[in-house]
C-alpha positions as CSV (number, residue, x, y, z in Angstrom):
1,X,42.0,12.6,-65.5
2,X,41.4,12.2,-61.7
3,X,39.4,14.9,-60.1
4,X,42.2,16.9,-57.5
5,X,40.6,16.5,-54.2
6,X,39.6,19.4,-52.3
7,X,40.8,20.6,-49.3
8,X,37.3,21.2,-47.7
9,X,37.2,17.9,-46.5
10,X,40.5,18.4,-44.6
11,X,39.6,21.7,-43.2
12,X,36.4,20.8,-41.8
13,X,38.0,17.4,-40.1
14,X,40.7,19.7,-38.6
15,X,38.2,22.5,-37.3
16,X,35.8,19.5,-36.1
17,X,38.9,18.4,-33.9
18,X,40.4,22.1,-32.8
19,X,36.0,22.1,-31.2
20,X,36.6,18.9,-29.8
21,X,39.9,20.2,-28.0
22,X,38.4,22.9,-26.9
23,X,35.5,21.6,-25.6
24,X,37.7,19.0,-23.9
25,X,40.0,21.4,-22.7
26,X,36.4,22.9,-20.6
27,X,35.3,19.7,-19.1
28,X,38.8,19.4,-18.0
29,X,38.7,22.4,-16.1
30,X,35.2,21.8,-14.7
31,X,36.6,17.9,-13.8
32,X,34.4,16.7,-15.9
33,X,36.7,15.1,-18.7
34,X,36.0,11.3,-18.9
35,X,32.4,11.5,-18.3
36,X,29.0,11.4,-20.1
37,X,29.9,12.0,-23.8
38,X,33.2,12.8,-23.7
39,X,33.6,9.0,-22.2
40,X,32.7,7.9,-25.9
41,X,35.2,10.2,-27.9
42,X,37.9,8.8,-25.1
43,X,37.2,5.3,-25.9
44,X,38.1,6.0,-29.4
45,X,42.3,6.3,-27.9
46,X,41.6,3.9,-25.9
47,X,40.4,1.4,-28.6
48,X,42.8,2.3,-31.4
49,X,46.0,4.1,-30.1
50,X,47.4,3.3,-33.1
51,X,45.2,5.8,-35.2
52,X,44.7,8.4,-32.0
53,X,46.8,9.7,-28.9
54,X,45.8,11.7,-26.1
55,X,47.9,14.0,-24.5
56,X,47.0,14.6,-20.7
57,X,49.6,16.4,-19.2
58,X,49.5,20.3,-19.5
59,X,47.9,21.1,-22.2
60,X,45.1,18.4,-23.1
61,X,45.0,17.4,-26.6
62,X,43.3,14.7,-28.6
63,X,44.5,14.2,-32.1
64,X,44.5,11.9,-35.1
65,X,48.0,10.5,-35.6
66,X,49.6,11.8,-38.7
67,X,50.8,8.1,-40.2
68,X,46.9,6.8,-39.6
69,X,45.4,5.7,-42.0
70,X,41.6,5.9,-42.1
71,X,39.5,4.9,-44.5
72,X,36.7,6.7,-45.8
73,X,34.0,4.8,-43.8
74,X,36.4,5.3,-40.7
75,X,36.6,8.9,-41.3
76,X,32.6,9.3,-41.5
77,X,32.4,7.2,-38.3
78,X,35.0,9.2,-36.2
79,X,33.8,12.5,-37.5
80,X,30.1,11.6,-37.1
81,X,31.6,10.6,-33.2
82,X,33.1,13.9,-32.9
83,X,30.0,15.4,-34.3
84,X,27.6,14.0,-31.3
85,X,29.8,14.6,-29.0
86,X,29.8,18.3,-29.7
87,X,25.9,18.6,-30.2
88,X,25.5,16.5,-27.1
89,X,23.6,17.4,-24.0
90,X,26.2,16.3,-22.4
91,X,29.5,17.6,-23.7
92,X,29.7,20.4,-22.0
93,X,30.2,21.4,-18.3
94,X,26.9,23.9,-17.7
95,X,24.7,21.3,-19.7
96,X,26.0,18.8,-17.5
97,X,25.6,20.8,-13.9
98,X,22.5,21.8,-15.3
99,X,21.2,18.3,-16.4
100,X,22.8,16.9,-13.1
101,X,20.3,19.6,-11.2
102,X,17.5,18.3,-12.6
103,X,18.3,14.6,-12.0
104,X,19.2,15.4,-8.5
105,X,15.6,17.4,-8.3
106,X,13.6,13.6,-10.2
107,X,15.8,12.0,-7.6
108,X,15.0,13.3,-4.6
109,X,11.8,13.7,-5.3
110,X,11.2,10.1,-6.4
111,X,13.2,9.1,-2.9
112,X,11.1,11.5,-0.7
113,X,8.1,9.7,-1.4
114,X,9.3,6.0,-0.2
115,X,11.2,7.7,2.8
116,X,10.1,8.9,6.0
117,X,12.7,11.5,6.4
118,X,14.1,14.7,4.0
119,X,16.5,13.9,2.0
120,X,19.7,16.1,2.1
121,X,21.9,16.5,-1.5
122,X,24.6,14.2,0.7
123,X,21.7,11.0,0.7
124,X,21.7,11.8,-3.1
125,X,25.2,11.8,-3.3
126,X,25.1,8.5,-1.7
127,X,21.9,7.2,-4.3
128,X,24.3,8.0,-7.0
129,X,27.4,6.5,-5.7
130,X,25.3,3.0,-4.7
131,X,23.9,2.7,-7.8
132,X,27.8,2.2,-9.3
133,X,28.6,-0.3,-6.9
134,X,28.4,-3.8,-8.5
135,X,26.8,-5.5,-5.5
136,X,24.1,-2.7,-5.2
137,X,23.6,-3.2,-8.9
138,X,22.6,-6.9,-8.8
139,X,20.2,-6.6,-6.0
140,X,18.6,-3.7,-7.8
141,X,18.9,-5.6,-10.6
142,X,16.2,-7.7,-9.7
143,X,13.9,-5.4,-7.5
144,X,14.9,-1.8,-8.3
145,X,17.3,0.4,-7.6
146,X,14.6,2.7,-5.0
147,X,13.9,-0.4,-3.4
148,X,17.5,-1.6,-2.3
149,X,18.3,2.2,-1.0
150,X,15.0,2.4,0.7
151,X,15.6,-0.9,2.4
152,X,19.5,-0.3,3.0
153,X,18.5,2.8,4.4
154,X,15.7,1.1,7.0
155,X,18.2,-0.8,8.2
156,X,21.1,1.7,8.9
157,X,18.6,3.8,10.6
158,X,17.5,1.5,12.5
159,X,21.0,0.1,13.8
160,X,20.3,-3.1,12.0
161,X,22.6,-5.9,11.0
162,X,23.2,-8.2,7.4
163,X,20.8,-10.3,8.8
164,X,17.9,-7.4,9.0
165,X,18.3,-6.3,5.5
166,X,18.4,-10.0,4.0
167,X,15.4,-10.5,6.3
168,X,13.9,-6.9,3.9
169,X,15.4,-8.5,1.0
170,X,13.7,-11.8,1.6
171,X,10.5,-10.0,1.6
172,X,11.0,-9.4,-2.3
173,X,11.4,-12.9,-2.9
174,X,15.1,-12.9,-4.5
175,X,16.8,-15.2,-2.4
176,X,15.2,-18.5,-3.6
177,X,18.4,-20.3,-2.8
178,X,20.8,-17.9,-4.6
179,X,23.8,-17.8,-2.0
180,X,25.4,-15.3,-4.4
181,X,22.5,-12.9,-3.7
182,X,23.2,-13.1,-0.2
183,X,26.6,-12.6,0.0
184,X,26.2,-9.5,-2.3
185,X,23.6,-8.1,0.4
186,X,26.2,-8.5,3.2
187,X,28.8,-7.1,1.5
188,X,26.6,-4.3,0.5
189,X,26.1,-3.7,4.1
190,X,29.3,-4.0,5.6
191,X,30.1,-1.1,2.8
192,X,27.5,1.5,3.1
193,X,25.3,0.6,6.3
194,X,28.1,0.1,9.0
């Protein structure tokens, strides 16, 4: 005779996901839904919205829907998801402020030392921001993400033009004929130097 299954397993899935709404429901205060680890458990609708839903407006809620069907490898998979998520560093809003403070601090420290001036939390800001920005990406790509704000920020200081900072850029040796590169630096300027 088949064993009956016990409801243990159900129970623990179902607190597992009343944490995971509440924690979400706290990032979503803080704005910070969507972000770090959260981003991963998110993906999960995103990926198969036949097995989950997200409900944004008033109340947020993240669920499994009830005609899913997940296998038992599934279920270990999205539970084991859930499971870093709620352990993470980054799941919750004061571990993320917190972890964002000391980044800011490595930062800004890091900076300080290849700029001549003091570095405000707004020229962070404006680190962070860059280093999102796909043209910013593929110069630093190839020389370092300190090195293309150091040199952006030489030449907005300076009242420089696209031509000064490809001259900075050419220093680094990364425009051996790459037209692409060059158009990426200009556009990078006309963005964030004007």
């Amino acid at each position: 005779m088949p064993r009956k299954r016990s409801s243990s397993g159900r129970s623990r899935a179902g607190s597992q996901l009343v944490a995971v709404n509440r924690q979400f429901r706290e990032l979503q205060r803080a704005g910070e839904l969507g972000r770090y680890a959260s981003k991963k458990v998110l993906r999960l609708a995103r990926e198969e919205p036949k097995l989950f839903k997200v409900k944004r407006s008033g109340r947020f809620r993240f669920s499994i829907r009830k005609q899913a069907k997940l296998s038992p490898i599934e279920k270990r998979a999205v539970f084991r998801r859930f499971q870093e998520f709620l352990s993470s560093k980054l799941g919750t809003p004061e571990n993320i402020k917190r972890t964002r403070a000391e980044t800011r601090r490595k930062v800004k420290t890091r900076l300080q030392g290849l700029l001549d001036k003091e570095l405000t939390n707004e020229d962070i800001d404006e680190f962070y921001e860059l280093t999102h920005d796909e043209d910013f990406r593929y110069l630093a790509d190839k020389i370092g993400d300190s090195d293309v704000y150091v040199l952006l920020s030489e030449v907005k200081e300076s009242g420089g033009d696209e031509e000064d900072l490809l001259e900075k850029l050419r220093q680094f040796m990364i425009f051996s004929n790459s037209s692409d590169a060059a158009d990426r630096a200009k556009k990078l300027y006309n963005k964030w130097a004007k």
